[in-house]
N, CA, C and O atoms as a DFTB+ gen file, in Angstrom:
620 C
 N C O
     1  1     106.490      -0.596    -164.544
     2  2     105.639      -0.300    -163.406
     3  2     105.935       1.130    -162.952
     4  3     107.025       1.307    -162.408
     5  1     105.228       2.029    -163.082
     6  2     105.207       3.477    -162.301
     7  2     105.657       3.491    -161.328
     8  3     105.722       2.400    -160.761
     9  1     106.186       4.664    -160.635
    10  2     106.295       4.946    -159.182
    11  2     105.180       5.040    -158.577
    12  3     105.210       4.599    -157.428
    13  1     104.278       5.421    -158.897
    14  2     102.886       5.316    -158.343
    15  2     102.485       4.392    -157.488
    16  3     101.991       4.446    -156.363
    17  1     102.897       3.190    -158.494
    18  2     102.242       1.841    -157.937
    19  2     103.346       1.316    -157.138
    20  3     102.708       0.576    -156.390
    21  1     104.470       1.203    -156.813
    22  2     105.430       1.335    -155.800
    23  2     104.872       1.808    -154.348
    24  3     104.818       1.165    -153.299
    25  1     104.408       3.358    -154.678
    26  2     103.807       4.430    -153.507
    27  2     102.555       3.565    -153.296
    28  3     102.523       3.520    -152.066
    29  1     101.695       2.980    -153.651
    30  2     100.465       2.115    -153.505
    31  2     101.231       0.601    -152.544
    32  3     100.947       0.347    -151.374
    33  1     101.975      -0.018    -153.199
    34  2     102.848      -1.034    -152.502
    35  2     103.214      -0.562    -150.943
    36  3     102.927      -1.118    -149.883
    37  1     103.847       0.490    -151.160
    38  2     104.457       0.651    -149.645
    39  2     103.099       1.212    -148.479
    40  3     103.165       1.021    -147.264
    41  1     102.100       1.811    -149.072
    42  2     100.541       1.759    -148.156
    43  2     100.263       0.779    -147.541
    44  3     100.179       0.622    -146.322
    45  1     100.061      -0.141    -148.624
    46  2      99.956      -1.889    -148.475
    47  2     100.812      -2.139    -147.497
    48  3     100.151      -2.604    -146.569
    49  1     102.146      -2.066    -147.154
    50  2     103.028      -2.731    -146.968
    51  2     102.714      -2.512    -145.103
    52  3     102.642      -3.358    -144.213
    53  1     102.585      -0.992    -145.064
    54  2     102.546       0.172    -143.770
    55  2     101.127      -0.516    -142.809
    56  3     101.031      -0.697    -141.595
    57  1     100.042      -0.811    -144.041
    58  2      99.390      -1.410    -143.955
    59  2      99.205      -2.905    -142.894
    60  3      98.416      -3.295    -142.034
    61  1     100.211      -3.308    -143.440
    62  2     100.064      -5.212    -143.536
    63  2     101.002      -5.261    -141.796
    64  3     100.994      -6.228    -141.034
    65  1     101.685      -3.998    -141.571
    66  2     102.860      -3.764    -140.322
    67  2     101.708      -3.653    -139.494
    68  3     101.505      -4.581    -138.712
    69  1     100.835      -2.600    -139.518
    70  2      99.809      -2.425    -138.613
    71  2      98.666      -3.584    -138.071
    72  3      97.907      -3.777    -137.121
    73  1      99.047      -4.149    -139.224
    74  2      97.675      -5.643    -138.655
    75  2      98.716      -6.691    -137.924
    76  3      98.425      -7.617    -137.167
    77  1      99.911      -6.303    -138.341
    78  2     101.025      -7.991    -137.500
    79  2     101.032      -7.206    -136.194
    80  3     100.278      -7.544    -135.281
    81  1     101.619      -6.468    -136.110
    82  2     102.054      -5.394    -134.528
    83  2     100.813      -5.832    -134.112
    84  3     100.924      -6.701    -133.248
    85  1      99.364      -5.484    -134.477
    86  2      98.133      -5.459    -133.491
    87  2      98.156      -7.118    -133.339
    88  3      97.941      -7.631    -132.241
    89  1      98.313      -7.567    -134.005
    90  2      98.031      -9.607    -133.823
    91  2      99.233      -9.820    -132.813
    92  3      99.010     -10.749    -132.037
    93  1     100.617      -9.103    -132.606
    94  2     101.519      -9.530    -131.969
    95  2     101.185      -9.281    -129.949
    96  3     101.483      -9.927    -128.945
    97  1     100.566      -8.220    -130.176
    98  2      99.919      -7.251    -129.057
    99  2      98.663      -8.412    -128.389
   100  3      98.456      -8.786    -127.235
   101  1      98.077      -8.700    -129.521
   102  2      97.038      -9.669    -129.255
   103  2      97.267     -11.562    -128.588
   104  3      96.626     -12.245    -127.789
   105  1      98.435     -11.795    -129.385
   106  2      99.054     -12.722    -128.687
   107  2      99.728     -12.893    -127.190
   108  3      99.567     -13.729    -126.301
   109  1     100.706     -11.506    -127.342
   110  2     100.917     -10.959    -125.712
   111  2      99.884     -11.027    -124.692
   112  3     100.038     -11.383    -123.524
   113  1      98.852     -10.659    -125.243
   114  2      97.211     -10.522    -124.123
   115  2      97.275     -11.525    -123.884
   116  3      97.657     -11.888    -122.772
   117  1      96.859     -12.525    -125.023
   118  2      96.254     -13.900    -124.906
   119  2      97.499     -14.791    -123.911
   120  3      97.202     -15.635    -123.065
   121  1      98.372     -14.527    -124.126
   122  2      99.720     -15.631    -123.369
   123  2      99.720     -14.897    -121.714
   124  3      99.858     -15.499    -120.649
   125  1      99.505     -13.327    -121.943
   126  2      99.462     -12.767    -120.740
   127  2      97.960     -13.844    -119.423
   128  3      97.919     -14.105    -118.221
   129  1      97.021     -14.111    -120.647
   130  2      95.819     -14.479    -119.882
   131  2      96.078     -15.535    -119.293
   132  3      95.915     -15.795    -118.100
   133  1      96.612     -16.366    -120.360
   134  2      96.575     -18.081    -120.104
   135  2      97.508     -18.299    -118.438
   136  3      97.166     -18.937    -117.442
   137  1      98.531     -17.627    -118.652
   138  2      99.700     -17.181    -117.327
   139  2      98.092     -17.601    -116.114
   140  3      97.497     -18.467    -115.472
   141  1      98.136     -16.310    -116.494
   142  2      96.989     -15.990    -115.173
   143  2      96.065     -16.624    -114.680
   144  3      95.599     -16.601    -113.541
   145  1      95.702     -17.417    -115.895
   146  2      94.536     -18.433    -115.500
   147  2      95.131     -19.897    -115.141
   148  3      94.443     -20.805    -114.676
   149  1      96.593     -19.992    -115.443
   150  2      97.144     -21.613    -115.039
   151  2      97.758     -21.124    -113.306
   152  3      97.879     -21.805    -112.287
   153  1      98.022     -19.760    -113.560
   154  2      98.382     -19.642    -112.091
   155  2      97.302     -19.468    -110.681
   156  3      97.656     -19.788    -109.547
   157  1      96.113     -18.974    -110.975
   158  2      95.477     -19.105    -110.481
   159  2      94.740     -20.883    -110.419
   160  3      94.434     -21.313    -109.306
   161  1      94.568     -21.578    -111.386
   162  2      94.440     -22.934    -111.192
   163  2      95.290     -23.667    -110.190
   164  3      94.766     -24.204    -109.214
   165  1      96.550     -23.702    -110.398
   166  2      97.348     -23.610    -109.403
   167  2      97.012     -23.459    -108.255
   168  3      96.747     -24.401    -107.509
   169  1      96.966     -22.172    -107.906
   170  2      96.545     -21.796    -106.718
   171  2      95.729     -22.492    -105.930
   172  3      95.878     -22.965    -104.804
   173  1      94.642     -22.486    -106.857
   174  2      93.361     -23.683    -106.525
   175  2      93.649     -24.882    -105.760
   176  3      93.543     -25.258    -104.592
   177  1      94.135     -25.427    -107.097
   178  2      94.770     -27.054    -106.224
   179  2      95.621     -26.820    -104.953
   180  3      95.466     -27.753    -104.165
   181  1      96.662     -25.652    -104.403
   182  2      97.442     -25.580    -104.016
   183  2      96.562     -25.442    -102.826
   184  3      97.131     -26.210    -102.051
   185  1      95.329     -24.861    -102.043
   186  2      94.949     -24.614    -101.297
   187  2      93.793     -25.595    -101.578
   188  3      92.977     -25.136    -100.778
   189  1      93.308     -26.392    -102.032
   190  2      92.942     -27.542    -101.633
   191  2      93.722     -28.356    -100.824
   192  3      93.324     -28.752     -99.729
   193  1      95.114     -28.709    -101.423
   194  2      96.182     -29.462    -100.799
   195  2      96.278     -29.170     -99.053
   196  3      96.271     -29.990     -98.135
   197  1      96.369     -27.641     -99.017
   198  2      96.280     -27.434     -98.222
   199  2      95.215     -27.147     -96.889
   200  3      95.362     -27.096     -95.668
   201  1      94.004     -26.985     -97.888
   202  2      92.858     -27.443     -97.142
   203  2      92.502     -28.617     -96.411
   204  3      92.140     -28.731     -95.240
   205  1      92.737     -29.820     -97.675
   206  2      93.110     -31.401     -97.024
   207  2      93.902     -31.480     -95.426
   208  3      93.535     -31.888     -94.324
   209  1      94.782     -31.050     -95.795
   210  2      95.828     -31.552     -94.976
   211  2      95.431     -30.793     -93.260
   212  3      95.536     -31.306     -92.146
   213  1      95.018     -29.574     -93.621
   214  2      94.311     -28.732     -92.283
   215  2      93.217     -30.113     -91.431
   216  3      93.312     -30.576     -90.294
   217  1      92.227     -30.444     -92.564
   218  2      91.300     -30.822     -91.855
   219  2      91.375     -32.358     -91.677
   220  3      90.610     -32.783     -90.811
   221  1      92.027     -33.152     -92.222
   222  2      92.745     -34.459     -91.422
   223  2      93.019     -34.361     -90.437
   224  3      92.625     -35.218     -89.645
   225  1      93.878     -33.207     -89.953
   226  2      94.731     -32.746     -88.184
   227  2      93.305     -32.778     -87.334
   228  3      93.156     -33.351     -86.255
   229  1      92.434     -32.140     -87.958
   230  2      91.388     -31.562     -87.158
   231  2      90.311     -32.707     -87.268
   232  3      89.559     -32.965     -86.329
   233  1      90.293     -33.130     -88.026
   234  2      89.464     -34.601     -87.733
   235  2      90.062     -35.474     -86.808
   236  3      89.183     -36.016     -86.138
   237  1      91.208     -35.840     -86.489
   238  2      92.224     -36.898     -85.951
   239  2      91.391     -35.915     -84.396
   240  3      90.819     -36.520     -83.490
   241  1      91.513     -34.562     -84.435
   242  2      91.087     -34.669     -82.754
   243  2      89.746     -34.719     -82.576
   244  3      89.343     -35.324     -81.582
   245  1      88.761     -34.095     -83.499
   246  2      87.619     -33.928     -83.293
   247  2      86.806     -34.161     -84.205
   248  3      86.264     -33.165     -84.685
   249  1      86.492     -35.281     -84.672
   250  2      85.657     -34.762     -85.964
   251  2      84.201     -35.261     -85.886
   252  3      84.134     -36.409     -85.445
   253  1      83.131     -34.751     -86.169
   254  2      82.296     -35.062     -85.917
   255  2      81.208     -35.126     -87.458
   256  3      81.473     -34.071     -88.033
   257  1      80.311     -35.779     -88.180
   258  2      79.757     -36.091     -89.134
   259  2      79.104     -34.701     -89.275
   260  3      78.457     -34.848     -90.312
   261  1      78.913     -33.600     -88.907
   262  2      78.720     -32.359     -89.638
   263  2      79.883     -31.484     -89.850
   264  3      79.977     -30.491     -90.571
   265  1      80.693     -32.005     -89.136
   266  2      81.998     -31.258     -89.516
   267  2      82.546     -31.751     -90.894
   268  3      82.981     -30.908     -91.678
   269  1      82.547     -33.351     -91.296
   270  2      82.829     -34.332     -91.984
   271  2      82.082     -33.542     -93.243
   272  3      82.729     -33.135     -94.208
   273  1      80.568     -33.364     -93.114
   274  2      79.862     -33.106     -94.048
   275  2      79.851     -31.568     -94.640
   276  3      79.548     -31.301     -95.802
   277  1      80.351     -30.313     -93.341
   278  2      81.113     -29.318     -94.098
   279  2      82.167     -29.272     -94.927
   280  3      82.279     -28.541     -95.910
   281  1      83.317     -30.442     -94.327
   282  2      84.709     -30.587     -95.151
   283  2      83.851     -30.841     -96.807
   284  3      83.940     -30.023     -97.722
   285  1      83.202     -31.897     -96.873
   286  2      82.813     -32.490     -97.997
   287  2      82.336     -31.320     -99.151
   288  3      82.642     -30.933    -100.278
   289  1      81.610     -31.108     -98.330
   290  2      80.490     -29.761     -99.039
   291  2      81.525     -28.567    -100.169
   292  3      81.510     -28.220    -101.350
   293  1      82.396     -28.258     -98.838
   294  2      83.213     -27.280     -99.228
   295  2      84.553     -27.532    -100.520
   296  3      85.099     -26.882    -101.412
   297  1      84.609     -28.896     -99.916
   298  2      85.318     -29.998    -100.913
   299  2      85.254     -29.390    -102.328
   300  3      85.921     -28.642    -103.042
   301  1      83.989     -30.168    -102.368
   302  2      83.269     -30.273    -103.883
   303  2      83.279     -29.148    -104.255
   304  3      83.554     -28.868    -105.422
   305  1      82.945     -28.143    -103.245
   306  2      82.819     -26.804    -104.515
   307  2      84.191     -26.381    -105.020
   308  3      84.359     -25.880    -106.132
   309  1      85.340     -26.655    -103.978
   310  2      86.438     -26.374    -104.114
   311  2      86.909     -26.820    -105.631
   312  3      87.226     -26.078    -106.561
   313  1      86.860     -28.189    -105.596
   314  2      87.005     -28.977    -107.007
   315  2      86.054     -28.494    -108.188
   316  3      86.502     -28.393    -109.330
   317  1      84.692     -28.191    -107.874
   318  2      83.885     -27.747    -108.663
   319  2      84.911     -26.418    -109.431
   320  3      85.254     -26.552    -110.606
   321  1      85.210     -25.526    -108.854
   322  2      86.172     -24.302    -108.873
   323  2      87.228     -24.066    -109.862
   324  3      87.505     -23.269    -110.758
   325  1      87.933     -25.659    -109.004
   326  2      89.603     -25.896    -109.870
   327  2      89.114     -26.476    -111.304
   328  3      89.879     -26.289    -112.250
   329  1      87.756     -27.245    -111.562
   330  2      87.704     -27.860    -112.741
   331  2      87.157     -26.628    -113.951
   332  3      87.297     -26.702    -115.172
   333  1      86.506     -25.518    -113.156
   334  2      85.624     -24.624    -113.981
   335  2      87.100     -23.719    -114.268
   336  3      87.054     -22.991    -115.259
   337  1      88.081     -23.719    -113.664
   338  2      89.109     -22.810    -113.837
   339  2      90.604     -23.583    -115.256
   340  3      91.341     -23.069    -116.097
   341  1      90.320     -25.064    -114.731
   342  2      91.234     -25.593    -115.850
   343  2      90.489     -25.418    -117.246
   344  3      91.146     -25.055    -118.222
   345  1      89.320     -25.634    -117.338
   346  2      88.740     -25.267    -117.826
   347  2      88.727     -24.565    -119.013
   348  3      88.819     -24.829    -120.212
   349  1      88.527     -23.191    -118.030
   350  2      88.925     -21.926    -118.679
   351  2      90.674     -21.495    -119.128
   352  3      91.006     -20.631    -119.939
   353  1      91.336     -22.144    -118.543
   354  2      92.624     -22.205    -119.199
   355  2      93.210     -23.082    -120.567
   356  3      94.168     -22.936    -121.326
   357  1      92.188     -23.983    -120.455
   358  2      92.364     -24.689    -121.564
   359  2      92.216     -24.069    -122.708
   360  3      93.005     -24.172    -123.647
   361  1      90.429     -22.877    -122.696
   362  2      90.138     -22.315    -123.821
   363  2      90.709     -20.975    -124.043
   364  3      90.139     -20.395    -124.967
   365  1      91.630     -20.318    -123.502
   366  2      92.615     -19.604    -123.162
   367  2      94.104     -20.019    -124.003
   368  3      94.917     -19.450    -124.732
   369  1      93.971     -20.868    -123.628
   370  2      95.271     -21.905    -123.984
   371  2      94.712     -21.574    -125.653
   372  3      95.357     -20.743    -126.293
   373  1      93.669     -22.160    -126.223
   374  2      93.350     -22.434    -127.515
   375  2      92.843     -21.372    -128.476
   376  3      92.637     -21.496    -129.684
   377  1      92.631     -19.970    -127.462
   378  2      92.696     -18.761    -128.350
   379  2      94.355     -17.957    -128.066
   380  3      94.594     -16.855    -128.559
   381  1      95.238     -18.605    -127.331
   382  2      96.617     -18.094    -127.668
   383  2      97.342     -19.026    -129.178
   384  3      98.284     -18.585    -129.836
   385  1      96.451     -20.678    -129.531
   386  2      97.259     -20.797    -130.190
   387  2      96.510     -20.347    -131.368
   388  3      97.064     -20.653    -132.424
   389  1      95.177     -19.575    -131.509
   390  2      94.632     -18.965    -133.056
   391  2      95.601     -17.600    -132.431
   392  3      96.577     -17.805    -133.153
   393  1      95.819     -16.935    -131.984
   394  2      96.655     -15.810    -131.857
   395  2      97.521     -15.829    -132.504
   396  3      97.745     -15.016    -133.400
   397  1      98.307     -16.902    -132.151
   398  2      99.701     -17.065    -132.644
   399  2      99.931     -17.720    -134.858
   400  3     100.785     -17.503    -135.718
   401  1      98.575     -18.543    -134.813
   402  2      98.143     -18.671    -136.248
   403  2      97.880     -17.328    -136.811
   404  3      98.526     -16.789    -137.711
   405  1      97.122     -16.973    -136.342
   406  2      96.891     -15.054    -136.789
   407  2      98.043     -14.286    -136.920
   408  3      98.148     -13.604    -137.939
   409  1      99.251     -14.257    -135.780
   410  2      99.929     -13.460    -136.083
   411  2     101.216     -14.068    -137.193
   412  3     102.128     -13.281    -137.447
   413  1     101.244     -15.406    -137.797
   414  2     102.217     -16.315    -138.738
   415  2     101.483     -15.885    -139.815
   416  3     102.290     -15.704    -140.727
   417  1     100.037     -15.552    -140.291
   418  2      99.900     -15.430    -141.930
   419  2      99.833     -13.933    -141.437
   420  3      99.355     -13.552    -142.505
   421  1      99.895     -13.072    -140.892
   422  2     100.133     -11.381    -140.880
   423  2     101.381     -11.303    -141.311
   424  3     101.710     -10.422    -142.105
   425  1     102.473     -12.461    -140.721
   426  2     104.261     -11.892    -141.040
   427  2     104.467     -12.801    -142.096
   428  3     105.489     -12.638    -142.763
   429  1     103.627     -13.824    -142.414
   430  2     103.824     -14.208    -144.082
   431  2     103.017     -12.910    -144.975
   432  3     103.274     -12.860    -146.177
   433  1     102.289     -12.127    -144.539
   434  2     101.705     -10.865    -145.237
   435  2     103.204     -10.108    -145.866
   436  3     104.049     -10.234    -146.753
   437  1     102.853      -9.316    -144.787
   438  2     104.345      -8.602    -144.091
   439  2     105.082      -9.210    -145.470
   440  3     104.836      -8.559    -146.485
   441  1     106.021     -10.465    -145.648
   442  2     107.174     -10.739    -146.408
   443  2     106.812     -11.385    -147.534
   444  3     107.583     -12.005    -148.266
   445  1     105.407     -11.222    -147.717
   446  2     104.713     -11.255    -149.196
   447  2     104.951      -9.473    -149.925
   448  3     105.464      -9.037    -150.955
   449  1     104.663      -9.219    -149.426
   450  2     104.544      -7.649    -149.556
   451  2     105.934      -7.087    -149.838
   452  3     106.432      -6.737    -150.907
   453  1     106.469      -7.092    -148.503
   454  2     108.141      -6.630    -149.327
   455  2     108.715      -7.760    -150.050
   456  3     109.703      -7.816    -149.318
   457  1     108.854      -8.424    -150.633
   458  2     109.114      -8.985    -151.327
   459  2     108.524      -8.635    -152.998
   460  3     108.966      -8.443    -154.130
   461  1     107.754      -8.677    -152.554
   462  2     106.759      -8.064    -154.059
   463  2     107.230      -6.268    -154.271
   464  3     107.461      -5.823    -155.395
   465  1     107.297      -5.550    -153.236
   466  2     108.358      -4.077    -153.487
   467  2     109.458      -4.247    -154.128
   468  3     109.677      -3.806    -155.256
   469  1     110.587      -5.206    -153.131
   470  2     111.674      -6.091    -153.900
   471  2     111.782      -5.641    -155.434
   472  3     112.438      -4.807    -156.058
   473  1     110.630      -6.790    -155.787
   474  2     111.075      -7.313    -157.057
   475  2     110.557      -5.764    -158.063
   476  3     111.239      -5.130    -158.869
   477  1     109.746      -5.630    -157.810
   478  2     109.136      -4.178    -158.663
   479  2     109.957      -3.118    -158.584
   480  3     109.894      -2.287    -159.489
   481  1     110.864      -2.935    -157.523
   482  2     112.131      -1.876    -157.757
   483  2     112.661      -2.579    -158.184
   484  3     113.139      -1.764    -158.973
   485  1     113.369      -3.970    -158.629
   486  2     114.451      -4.508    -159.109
   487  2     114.309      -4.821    -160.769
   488  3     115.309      -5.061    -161.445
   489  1     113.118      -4.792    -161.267
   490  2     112.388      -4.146    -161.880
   491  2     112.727      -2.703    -162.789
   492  3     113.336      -2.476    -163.834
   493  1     111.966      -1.854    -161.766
   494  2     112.500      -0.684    -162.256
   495  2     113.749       0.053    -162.386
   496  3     113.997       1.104    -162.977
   497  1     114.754      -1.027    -161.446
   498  2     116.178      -0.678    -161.740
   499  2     116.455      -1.231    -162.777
   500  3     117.431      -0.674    -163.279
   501  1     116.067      -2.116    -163.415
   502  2     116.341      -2.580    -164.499
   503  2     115.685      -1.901    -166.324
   504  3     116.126      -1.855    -167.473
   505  1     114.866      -1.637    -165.845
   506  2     114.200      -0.750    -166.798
   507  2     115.362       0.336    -166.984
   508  3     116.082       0.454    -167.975
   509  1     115.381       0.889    -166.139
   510  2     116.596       2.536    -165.569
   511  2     117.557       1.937    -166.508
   512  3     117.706       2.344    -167.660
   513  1     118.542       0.446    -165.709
   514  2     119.428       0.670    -166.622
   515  2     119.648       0.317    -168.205
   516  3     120.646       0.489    -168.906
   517  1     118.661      -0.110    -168.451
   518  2     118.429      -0.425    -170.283
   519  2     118.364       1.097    -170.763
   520  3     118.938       1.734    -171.646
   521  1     117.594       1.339    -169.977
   522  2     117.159       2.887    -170.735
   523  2     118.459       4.114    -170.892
   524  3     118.686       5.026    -171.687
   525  1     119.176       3.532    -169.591
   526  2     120.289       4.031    -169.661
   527  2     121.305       3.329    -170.650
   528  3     121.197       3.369    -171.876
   529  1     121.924       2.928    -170.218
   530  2     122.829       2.051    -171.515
   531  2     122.065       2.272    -172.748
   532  3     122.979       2.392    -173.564
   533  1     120.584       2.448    -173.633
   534  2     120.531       2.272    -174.712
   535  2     120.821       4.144    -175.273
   536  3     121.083       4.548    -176.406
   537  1     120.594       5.172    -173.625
   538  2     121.034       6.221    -174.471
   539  2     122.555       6.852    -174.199
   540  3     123.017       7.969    -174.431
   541  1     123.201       5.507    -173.533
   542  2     124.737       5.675    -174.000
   543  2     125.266       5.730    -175.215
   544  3     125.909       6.592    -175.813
   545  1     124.665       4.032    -175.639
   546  2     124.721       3.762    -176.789
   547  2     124.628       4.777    -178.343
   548  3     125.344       5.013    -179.317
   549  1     123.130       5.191    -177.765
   550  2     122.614       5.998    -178.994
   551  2     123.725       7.461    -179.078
   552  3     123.835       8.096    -180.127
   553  1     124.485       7.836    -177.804
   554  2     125.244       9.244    -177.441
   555  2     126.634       8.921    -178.531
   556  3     127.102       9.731    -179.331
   557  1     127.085       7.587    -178.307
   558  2     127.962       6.993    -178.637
   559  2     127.926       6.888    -180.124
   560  3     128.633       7.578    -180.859
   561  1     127.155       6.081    -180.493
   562  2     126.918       6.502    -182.213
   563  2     126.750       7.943    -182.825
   564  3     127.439       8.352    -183.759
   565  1     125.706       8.710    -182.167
   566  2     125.789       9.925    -182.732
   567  2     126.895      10.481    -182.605
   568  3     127.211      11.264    -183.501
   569  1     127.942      10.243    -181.345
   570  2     129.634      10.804    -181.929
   571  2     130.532       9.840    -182.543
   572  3     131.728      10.064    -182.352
   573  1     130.308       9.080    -183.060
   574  2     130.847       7.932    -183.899
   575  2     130.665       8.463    -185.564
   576  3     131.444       8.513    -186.516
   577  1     129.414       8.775    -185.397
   578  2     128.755       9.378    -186.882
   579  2     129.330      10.851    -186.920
   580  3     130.076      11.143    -187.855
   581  1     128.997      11.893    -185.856
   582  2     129.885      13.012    -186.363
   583  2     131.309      13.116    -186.118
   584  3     131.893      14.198    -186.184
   585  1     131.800      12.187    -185.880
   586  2     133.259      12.170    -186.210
   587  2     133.337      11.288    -187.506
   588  3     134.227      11.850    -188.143
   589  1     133.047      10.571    -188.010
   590  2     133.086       9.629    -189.482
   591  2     132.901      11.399    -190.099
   592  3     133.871      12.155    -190.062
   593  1     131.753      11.786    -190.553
   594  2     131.253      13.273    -191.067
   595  2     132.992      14.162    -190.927
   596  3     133.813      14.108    -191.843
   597  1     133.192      14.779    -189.845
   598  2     134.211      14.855    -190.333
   599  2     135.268      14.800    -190.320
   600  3     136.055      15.745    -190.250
   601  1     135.531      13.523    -190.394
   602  2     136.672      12.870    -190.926
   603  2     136.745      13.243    -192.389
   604  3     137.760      13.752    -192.864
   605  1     135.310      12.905    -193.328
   606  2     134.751      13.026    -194.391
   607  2     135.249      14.141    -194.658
   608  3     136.226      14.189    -195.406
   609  1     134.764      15.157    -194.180
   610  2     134.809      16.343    -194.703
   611  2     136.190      16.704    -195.299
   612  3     137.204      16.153    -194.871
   613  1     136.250      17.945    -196.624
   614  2     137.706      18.022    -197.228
   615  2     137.995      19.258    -196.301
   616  3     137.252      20.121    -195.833
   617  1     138.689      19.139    -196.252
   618  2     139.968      20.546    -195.297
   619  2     139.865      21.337    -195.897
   620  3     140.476      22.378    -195.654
């Protein structure tokens, strides 16, 4: 295998870094979102809770069937709110876990790739050293042979 195609490998490789980093970045977003959207759900319910509890006090002194029928009104949208918001955290939730699928075959990329460099220098180290050792070898005979020669030779 050339050095060439080595220098082509490691493109690839520089390559395959740039698409995991951006999928890793992309997961961060996505986990950053989901945060935001369970905390704000939260929130939701949390001031319902606390909405409830306001207007019980205020019914116990005064309550009157349009007051009853504002609580209600406001109710529902309230819940309308928290359900359109779990909602949206759910599908939040379910593009952090393709994020996180996206960014597992980028770093199986990633260690497909060096791995495959790996072996193609280990490879060409191996080539190196045959090639080496066979022109030890060959150095070795040719002074094997001109020393036999003269040995040969008469004085």
């Amino acid at each position: 295998m050339p050095l060439h195609a080595i220098a082509l490998l490691r493109v690839l490789l520089q390559r395959t870094e740039t698409e995991r980093d951006t999928a890793q970045r992309a997961l961060r977003q996505a986990e950053v979102l989901v945060q935001q959207a369970r905390a704000q759900a939260q929130h939701l319910q949390d001031y319902r809770s606390e909405y409830d509890q306001r207007w019980v006090a205020r019914f116990r002194e005064s309550g009157t069937p349009e007051l009853l029928q504002c609580h209600a009104g406001f109710g529902q949208r309230l819940n309308h709110a928290i359900v359109v918001q779990v909602n949206n955290t759910s599908q939040l939730a379910s593009r952090v876990q393709r994020a996180r699928d996206a960014l597992l075959a980028r770093e199986q990329r990633v260690a497909a790739v060096r791995m495959l460099i790996e072996r193609r220098e280990a490879e060409l180290q191996k080539i190196a050293a045959r090639r080496d050792q066979r022109n030890t070898d060959e150095a070795a005979q040719r002074a094997h042979g001109a020393a036999r020669l003269r040995a040969a030779e008469p004085n």
